[in-house]
C-alpha positions, 0 to 999 in steps of 0.5 A: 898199292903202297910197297911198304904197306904190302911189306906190313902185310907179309910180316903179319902173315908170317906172324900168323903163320908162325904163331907168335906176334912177338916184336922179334917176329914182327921184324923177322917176317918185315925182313923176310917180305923186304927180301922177298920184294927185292927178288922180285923188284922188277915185277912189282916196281919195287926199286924205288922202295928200297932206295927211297928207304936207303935215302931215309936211313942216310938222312937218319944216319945224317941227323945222328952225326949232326947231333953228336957234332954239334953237341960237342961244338956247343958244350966246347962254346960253354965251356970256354972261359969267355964266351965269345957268341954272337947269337942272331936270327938268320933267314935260310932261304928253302929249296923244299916247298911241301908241308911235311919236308918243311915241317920236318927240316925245321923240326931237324934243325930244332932238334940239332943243339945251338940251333933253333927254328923261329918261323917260317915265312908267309909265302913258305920261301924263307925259314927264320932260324936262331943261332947260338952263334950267328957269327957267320950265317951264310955259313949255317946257311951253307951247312943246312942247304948241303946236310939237312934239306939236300938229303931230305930232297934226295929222301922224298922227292 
């Protein structure tokens, strides 16, 4: 069975135990029942869970600085006196090949200012992406390959 839906399970058992399904409490007995896990990690095969989400909030904690960065880097570039952009269209070439990690890259790099994903090719090998500065592409090209796509093969793979 699933870790994390047995994890849901004993935080709505503590829930009714305790009586009170307040959002609080929720998320207490979820604490509690990931602890409890964790004591017993080895009988159940639970290591990968609470490594698996330590990857997932590495990426979470990767997107939130890509966020901030390139927001700073996009409100410096409007507001330069000449803006000095050479937008283009560049095609990243993806090491991540199931449904859910390309949809969820692309939706990273969307969500990410300057940044923009166009398409994704026929044969799923190539992510086409829009730059508001395209002026150095094997760069971008760089940048996501070591941020966004290595940690969303370290988070699910």
């Amino acid at each position: 069975m699933n870790l994390y839906l047995v994890n849901v399970l004993m935080a709505l058992v503590w829930a009714a135990v305790t009586g009170s399904f307040s959002l609080i409490n929720v998320i207490f007995g979820f604490a509690l029942g990931a602890l409890a896990l964790s004591l017993i990690r080895e009988q159940v095969g639970s290591m990968g869970y609470f490594s698996r989400a330590w990857r997932v909030g590495s990426l979470i904690a990767l997107f939130i600085y890509e966020l901030v960065l390139s927001a700073w880097r996009v409100a410096k570039l409007v507001l330069k006196p000449n803006m000095n952009l050479k937008p283009g269209i560049f095609a990243y070439p993806l090491k991540v090949d199931r449904d859910f990690e390309i949809t969820l890259l692309a939706n990273l790099i969307t969500l990410t200012p300057g940044t923009l994903s166009v398409d994704v090719s026929d044969d799923r090998r190539y992510l086409y992406v829009h730059a508001l500065d395209c002026s150095d592409p094997d760069q971008a090209r760089e940048d996501i390959a070591d941020g966004f796509e290595r940690k969303i093969l370290e988070a699910f793979r």
